[in-house]
N, C-alpha and C positions, 0 to 999 in steps of 0.2 A: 504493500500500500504506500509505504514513503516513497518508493520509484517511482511510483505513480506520480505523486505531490508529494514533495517534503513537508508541505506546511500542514499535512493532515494532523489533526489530533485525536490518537487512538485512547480508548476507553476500554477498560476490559471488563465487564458485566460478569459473565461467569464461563468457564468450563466444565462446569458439574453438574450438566444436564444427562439423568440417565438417560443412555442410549436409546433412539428411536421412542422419547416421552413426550408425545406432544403437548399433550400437558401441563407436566411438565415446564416445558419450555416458555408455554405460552401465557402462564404464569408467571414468570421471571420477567420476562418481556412484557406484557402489558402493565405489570405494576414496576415496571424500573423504566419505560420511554419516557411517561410525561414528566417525571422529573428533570428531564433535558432540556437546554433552549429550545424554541423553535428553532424547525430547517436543518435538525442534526438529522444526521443518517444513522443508521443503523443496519448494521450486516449481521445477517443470521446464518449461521453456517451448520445449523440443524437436520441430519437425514437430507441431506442435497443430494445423494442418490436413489429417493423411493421408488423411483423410475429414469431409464438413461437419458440425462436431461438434453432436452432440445434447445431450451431456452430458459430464462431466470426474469423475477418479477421484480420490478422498483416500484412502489405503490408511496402516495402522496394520504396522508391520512392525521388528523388531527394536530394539524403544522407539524408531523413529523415525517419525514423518510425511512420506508422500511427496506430492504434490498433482500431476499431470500430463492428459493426454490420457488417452483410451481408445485407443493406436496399437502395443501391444505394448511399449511401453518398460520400463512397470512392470514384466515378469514377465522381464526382462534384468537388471533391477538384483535383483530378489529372488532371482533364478536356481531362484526357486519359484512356489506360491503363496503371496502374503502372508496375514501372519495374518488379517485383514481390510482389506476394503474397502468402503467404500462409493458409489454412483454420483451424482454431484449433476447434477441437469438442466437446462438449459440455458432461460430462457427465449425462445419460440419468435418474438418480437416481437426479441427483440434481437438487434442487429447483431453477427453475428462477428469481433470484433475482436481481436485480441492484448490492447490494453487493457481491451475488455469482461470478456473470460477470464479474466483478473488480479485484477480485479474481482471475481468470481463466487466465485475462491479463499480471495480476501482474507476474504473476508463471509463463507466457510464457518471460516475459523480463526479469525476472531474470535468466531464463535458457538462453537467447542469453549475458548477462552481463559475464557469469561464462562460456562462450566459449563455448556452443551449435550452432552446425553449425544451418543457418536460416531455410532450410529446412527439417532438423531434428523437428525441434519445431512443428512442423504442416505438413500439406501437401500442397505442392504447388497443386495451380490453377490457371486458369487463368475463370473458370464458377463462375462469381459474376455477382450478380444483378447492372443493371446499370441504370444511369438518363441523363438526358439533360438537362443542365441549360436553364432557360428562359432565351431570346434571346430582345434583344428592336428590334420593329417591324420597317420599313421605309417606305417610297415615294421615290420619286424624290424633295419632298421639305418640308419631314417632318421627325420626328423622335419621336418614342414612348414609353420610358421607364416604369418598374416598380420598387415601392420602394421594395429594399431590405434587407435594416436593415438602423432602428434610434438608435444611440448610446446615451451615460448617457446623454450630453446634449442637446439630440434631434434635433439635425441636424439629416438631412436627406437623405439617398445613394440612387441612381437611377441606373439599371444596364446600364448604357450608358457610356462607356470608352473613356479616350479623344483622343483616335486615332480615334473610331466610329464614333465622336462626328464630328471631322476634316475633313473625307472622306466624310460625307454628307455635309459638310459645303462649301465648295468649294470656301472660301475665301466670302462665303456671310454673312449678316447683319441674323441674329435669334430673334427669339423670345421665351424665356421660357413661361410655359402656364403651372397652374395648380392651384386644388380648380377652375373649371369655371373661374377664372377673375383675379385671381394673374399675373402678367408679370414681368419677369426680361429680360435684352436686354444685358448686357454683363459678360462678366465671372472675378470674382476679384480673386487676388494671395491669397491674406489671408483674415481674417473674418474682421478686422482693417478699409477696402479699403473702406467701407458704412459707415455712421454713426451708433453711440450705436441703437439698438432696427429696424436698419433698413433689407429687405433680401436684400440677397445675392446667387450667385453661383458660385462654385468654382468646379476645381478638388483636388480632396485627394490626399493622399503620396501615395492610389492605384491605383491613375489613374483611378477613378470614381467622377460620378455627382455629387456633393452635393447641397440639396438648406438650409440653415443658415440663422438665426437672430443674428448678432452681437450682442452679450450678450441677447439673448432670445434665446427662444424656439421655431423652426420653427414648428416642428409638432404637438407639441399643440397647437399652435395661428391659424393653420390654417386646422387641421382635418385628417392629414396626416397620414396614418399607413403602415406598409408593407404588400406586398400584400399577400393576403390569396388566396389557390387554395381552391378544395371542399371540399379537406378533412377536412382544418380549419375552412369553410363556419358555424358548428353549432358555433365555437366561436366567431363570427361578434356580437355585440350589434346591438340594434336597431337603433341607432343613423346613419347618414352619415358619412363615412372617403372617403377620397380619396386615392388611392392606385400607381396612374401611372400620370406622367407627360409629355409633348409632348414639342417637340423644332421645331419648324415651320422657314424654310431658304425666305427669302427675297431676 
């Protein structure tokens, strides 16, 4: 990318997206963009081979810049359609590379930097491959998340948003449930509100589930991993993890 532009300034978000999690990913990514200026770009380098790519998407979306695959990712992170997109095509001589790719990105955002109009850089579309985020399932007096990313100190994210969380709650008494026999009963502000080594739940700065051990490790102490669909299923060990968690209203 600096060959490209030297004056680029790179930002490093994370490399600790499990493998092929779009989820995952797109969790990271839509609560870590808007924190940026407008007009930053943003390169995703996510499963860019789900299929032999023919071409790569640069989409304009919430005065930000996204640059990724055509694999569904994008329309996880916009939980839409972005306002635009455009598709850049891959030359058919070049080798599929990860660095070729990068490549290919580089050269399209240097051309929008040096006043190439957006839709000259590519061809607009609006035919991308799309996804649906997993959704927490309900009752009338229950609620079923799945984990979707453990960060460096393994606390643990649950797709269940505390507005989700509130509408099935309806001012009643809960119960967290997971690992069979863990129970937590009420939600703390910060990690501090338990004692050292004790859990806890809480919501994040995104307005998601967390379950935490006050200076430990929740999803090691208790088996916890994010959840895998089938595609990840050969990389499950033998061992038991737990993947989703249930909040039962009283």
């Amino acid at each position: 990318m600096l060959s490209i532009h030297p004056d680029f300034q790179l930002v490093d978000i994370s490399h600790s997206i499990t493998p092929f999690n779009f989820s995952q990913a797109a969790y990271i990514c839509r609560n870590s963009f808007w924190q940026f200026p407008p007009h930053t770009f943003h390169m995703l380098l996510v499963n860019l081979f789900e299929t032999k790519p023919t071409h790569l998407l640069l989409a304009f979306h919430n005065e930000q810049y996204i640059a990724c695959a055509d694999n569904g990712l994008l329309s996880l992170i916009c939980d839409q359609v972005p306002e635009q997109v455009i598709s850049i095509p891959l030359d058919a001589s070049l080798p599929k590379t990860t660095l070729n790719l990068v490549k290919v990105l580089g050269q399209a955002i240097r051309s929008l930097l040096t006043g190439k109009p957006f839709n000259q850089v590519g061809t607009e579309t609006t035919d991308i491959i799309t996804m649906r985020a997993a959704q927490a399932t309900y009752g009338s007096d229950w609620l079923e998340g799945q984990i979707i990313h453990i960060d460096h100190f393994e606390n643990v994210v649950v797709n269940i948003t505390q507005q989700e969380f509130e509408e099935h709650r309806k001012g009643r008494r809960f119960k967290l449930v997971f690992k069979r026999d863990e129970v937590i009963t009420r939600i703390s502000e910060t990690y501090a509100d338990v004692p050292q080594n004790d859990k806890l739940a809480l919501f994040n700065s995104a307005g998601y589930l967390e379950i935490a051990i006050n200076k430990g490790n929740a999803a090691g102490l208790f088996g916890l991993q994010v959840f895998k669909n089938e595609t990840q299923a050969a990389f499950q060990q033998s061992r038991l993890f737990y993947q989703k968690v249930r909040v039962f209203f009283e």
